[in-house]
N, C-alpha and C positions, 0 to 999 in steps of 0.2 A: 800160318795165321789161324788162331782159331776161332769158332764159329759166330762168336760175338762182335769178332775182329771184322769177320767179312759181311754180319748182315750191318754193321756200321758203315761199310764203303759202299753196301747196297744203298742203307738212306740217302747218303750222301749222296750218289752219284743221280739219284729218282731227282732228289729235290735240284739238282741242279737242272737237271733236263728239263723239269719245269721251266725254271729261267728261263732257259735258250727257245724256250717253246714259244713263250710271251713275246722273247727277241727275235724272234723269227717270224711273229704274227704283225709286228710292228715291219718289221722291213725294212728299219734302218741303215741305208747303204753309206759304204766312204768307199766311191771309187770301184764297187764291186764287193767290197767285204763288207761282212756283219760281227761286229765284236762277240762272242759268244764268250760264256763262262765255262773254265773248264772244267769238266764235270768229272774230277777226279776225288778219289774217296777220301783225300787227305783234310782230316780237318780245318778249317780257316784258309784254304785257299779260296782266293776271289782272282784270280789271273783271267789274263783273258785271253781269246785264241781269234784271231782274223781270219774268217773261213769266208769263202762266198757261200749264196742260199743252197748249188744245186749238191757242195762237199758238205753241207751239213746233214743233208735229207738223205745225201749216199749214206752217211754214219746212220742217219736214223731208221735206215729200209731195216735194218736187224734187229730190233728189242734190245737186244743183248750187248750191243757196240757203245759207245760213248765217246763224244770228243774229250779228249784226253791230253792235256798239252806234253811234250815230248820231256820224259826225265820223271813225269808225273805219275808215274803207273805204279802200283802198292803189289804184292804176293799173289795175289786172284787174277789177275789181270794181265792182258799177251795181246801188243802191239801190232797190229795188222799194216 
């Protein structure tokens, strides 16, 4: 990929963290999950990931993590 390729999955993946920031401040439960958006670099995805609060904040302790729904992961990117 190159480097215009990956500072686009960078936008993408910020502005989605966004979202899940707002969804997480709300605190919307079903049951223990919170719908989050996946914050994966592909354009036009809106899917959603069913995380509880305390697996979303693991993802969030690292800057550099992102919830990612599974299948979802573009050339920069490496599934933990």
């Amino acid at each position: 990929m190159d480097s215009a390729g990956e500072e686009r999955v960078a936008r993408n993946e910020a502005a989605f963290r966004k979202v899940n920031e707002a969804i997480e401040q709300g605190r919307q439960t079903r049951e223990g999950f919170v719908g989050f958006v996946c914050e994966c670099g592909r354009l036009g995805c809106n899917e959603i990931i069913d995380l509880t609060l305390p697996e979303y904040e693991a993802v969030r302790a690292d800057a550099r993590r992102f919830a990612v729904r599974r299948g979802h992961e573009v050339g920069v990117e490496e599934v933990i």
